[in-house]
MIKOL-5442 format. One record per residue (C-alpha): chain; residue number from 1; residue in one letter; x, y, z. Coordinates in Angstrom, 1 decimal, m for minus. Each point is the difference from the previous one (the first is absolute). Example, Ala and Ser with C-alpha at 12.3 -4.5 7.8 and 13.67 -1.06 7.14 Angstrom:
! residues 2
+---+-----+---+--------+--------+--------+
! c !   k ! r !      X !      Y !      Z !
+---+-----+---+--------+--------+--------+
! A !   1 ! A !   12.3 !   m4.5 !    7.8 !
! A !   2 ! S !    1.4 !    3.4 !   m0.7 !
+---+-----+---+--------+--------+--------+
//
This chain:
! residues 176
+---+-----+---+--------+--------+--------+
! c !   k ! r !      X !      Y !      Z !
+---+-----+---+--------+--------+--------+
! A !   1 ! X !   78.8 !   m3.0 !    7.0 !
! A !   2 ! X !    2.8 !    0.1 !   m3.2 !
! A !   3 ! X !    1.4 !   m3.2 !   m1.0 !
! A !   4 ! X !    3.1 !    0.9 !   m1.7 !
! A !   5 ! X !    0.1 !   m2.8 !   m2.5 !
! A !   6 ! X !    3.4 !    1.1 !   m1.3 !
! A !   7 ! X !    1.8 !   m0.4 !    4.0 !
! A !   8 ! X !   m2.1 !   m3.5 !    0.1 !
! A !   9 ! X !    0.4 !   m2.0 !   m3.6 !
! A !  10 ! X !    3.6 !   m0.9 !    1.4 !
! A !  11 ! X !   m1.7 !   m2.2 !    2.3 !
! A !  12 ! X !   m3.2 !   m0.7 !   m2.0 !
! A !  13 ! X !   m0.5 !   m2.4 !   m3.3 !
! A !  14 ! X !   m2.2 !    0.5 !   m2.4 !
! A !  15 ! X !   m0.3 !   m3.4 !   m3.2 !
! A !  16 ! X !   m3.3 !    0.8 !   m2.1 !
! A !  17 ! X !   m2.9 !    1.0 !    2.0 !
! A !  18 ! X !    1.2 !   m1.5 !    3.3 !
! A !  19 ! X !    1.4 !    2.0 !    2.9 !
! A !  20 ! X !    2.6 !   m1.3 !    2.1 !
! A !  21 ! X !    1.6 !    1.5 !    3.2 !
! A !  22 ! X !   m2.3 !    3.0 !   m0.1 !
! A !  23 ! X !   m2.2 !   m1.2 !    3.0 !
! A !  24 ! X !    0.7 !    2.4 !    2.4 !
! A !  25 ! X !   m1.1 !    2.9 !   m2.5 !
! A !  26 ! X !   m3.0 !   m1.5 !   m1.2 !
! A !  27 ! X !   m0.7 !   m0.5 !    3.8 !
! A !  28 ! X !    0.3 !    3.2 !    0.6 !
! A !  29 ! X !   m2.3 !    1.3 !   m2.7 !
! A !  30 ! X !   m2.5 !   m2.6 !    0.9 !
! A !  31 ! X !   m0.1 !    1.2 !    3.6 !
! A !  32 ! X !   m0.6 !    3.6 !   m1.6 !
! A !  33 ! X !   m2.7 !   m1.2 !   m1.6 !
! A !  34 ! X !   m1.7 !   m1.6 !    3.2 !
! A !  35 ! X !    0.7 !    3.3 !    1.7 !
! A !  36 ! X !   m1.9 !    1.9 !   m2.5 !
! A !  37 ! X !   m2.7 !   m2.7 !   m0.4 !
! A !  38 ! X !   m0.2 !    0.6 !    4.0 !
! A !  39 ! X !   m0.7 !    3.7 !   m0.6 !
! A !  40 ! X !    3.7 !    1.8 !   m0.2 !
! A !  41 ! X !    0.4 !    1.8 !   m3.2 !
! A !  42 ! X !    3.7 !   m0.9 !   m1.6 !
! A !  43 ! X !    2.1 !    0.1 !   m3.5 !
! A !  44 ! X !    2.4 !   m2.3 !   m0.9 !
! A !  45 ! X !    2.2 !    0.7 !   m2.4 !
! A !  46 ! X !    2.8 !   m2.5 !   m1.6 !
! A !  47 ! X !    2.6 !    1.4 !   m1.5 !
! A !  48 ! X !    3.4 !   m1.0 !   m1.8 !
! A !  49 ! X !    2.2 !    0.0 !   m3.6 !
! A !  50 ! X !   m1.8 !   m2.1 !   m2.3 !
! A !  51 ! X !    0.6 !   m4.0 !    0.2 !
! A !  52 ! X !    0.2 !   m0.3 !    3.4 !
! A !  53 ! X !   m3.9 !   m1.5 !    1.1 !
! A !  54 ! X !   m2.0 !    2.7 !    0.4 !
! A !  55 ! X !   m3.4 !   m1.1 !   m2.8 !
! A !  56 ! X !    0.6 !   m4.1 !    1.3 !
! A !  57 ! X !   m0.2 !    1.2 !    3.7 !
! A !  58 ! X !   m3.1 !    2.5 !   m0.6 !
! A !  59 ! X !   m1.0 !   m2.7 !   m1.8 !
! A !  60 ! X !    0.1 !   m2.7 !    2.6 !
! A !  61 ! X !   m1.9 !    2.9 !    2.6 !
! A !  62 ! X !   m2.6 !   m0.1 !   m2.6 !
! A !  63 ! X !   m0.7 !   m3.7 !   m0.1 !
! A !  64 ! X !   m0.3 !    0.7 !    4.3 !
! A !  65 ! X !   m1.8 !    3.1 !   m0.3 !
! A !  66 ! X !   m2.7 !   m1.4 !   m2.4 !
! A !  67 ! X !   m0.5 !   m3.4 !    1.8 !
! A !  68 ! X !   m0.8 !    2.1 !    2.7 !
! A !  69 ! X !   m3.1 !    1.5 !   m2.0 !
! A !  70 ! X !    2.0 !    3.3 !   m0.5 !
! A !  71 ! X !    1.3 !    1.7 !   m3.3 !
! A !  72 ! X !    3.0 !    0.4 !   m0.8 !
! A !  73 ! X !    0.9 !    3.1 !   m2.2 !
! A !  74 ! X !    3.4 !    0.9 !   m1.6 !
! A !  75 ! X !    1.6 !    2.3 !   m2.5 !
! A !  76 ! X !    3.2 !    0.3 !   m1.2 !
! A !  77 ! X !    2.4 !    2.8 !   m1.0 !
! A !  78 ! X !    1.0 !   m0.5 !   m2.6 !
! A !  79 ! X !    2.7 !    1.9 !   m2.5 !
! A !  80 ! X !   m2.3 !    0.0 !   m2.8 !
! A !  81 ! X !   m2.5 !    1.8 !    1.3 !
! A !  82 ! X !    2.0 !    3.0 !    1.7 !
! A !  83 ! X !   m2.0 !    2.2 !   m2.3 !
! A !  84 ! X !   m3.4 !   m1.4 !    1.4 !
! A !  85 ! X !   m0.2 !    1.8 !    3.7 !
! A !  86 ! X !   m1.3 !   m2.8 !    3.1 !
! A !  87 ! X !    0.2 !   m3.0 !   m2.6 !
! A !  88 ! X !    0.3 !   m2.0 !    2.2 !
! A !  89 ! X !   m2.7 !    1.0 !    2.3 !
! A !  90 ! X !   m2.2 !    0.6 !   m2.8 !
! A !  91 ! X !    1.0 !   m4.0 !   m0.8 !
! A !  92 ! X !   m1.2 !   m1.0 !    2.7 !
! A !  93 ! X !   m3.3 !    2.2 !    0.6 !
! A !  94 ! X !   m0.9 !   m1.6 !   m3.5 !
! A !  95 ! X !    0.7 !   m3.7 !    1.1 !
! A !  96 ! X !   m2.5 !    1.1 !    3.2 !
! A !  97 ! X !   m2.6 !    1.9 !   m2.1 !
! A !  98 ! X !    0.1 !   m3.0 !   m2.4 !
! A !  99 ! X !   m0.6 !   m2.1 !    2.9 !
! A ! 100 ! X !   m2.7 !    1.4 !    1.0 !
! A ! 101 ! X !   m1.9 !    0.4 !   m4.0 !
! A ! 102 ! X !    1.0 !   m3.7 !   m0.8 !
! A ! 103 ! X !   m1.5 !   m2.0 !    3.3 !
! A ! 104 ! X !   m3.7 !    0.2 !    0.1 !
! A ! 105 ! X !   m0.3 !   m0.8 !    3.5 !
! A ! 106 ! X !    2.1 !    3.5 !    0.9 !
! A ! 107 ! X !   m2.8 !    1.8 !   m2.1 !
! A ! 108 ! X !   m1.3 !    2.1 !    3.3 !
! A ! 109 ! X !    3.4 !    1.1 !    1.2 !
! A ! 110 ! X !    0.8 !    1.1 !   m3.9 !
! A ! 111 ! X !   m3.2 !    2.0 !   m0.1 !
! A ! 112 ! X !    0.6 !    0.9 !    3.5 !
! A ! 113 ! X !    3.6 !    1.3 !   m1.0 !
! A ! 114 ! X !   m0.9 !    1.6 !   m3.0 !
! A ! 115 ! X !   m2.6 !    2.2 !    2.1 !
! A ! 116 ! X !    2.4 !    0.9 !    2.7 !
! A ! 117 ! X !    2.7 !    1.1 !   m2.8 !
! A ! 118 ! X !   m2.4 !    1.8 !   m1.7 !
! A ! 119 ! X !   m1.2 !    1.7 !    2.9 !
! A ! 120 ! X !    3.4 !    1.0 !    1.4 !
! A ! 121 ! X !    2.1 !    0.6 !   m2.9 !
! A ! 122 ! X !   m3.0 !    1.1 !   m2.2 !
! A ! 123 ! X !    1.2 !    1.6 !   m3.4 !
! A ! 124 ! X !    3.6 !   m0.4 !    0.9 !
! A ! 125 ! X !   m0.3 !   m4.1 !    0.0 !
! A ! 126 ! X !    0.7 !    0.0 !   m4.1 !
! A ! 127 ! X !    3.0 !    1.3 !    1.1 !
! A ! 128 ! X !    1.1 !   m3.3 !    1.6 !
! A ! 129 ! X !   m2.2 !   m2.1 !   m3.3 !
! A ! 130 ! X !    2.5 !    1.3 !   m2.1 !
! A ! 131 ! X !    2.5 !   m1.7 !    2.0 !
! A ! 132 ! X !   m2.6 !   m3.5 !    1.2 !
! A ! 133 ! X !   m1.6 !   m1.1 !   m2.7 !
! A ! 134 ! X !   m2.1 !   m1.8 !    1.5 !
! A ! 135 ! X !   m0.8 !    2.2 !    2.8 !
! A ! 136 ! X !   m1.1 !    2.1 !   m3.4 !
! A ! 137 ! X !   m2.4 !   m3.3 !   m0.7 !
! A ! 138 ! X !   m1.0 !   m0.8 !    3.6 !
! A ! 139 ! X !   m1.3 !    3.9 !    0.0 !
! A ! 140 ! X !   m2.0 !   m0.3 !   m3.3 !
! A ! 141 ! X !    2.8 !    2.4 !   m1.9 !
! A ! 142 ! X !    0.3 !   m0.3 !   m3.5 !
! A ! 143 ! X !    4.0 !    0.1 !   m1.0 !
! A ! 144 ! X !   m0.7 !    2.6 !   m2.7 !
! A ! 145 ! X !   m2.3 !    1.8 !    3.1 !
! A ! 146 ! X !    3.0 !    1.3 !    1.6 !
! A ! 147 ! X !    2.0 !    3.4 !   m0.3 !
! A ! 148 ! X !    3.7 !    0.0 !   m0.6 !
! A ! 149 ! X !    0.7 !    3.0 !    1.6 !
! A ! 150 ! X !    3.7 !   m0.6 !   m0.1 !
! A ! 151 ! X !    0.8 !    3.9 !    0.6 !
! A ! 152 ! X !   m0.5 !    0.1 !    3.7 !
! A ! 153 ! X !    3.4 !    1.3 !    1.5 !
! A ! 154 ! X !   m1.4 !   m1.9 !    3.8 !
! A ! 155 ! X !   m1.0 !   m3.7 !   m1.9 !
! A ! 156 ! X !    2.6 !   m2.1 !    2.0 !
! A ! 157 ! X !   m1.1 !    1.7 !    3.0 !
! A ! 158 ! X !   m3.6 !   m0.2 !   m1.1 !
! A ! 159 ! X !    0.4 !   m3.6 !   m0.9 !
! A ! 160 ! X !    2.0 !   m1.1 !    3.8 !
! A ! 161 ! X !   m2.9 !    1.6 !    2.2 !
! A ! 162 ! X !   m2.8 !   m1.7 !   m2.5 !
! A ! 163 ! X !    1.9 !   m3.4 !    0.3 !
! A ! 164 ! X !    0.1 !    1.0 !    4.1 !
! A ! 165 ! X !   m3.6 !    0.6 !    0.2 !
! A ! 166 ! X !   m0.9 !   m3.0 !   m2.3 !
! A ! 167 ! X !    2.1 !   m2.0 !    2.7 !
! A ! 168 ! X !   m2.0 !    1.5 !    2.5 !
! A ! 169 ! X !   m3.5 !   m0.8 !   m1.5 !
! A ! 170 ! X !    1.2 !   m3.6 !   m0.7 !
! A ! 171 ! X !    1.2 !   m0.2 !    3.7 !
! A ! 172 ! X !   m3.4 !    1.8 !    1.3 !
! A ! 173 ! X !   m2.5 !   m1.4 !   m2.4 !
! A ! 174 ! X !    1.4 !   m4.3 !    1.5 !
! A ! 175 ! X !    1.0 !    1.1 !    3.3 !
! A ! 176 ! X !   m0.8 !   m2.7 !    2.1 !
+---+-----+---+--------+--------+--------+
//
């Protein structure tokens, strides 16, 4: 489910933080979400030249998402950090792992995480600390603990199927 925000600011209207004529998108991602809160499994991705919406509308999903007791996580990508490889899913992974270290009442489900990564990723997971800081915290890593081993010819590969089975522990470790 795209929303090409480009195709749809012509008929949108965006003054500060407040969305206007962007309903029907922001229905449709909020009927994503009910699908997947239902059981489907979905991405949505929105998309477009800079300017036109896209943060205020993610950011008005958010306010939906989290006052249905969910969390909302987002990344960005972001110019800057071209040289970085999945900043912006190593963005949000942070925001999540800090979730999870800074509210006491997720305390089991941190410790439960941290097992499960350790147990499925095993040595590999400082691969993804060096990226998630505080995945590095939440698994008791010290930062000057963990090898730059910047020479392997394979590390974006390396990194995208770590980042797939960290996805999949997350998704396996709170499925419902």
């Amino acid at each position: 489910h795209d929303q090409d925000i480009e195709r749809l600011s012509t008929i949108g209207l965006q003054i500060g933080d407040t969305l206007f004529g962007r309903n029907a998108e922001l229905s449709s991602i909020k009927e994503a979400y009910q699908r997947t809160v239902a059981g489907d499994s979905e991405l949505v991705t929105i998309y477009g030249h800079s300017g036109t919406g896209k943060s205020t509308l993610a950011f008005e999903f958010g306010k939906y998402v989290l006052s249905d007791g969910g969390i909302l996580l987002s990344g960005k990508f972001d110019q800057r950090q071209q040289g970085k490889p999945f900043s912006a899913l190593a963005s949000a992974f942070n925001q999540y792992c800090g979730i999870l270290l800074q509210n006491c009442e997720l305390a089991p489900s941190k410790q439960k995480l941290a097992h499960q990564i350790n147990h499925v990723l095993g040595r590999e997971a400082h691969h993804l600390a060096k990226l998630i800081p505080n995945l590095a915290s939440m698994l008791g890593m010290e930062s000057n603990s963990i090898i730059h081993d910047e020479g392997c010819t394979n590390a974006q590969r390396r990194l995208q199927y770590l980042l797939c089975r960290f996805v999949e522990v997350i998704s396996s470790t709170f499925a419902a």
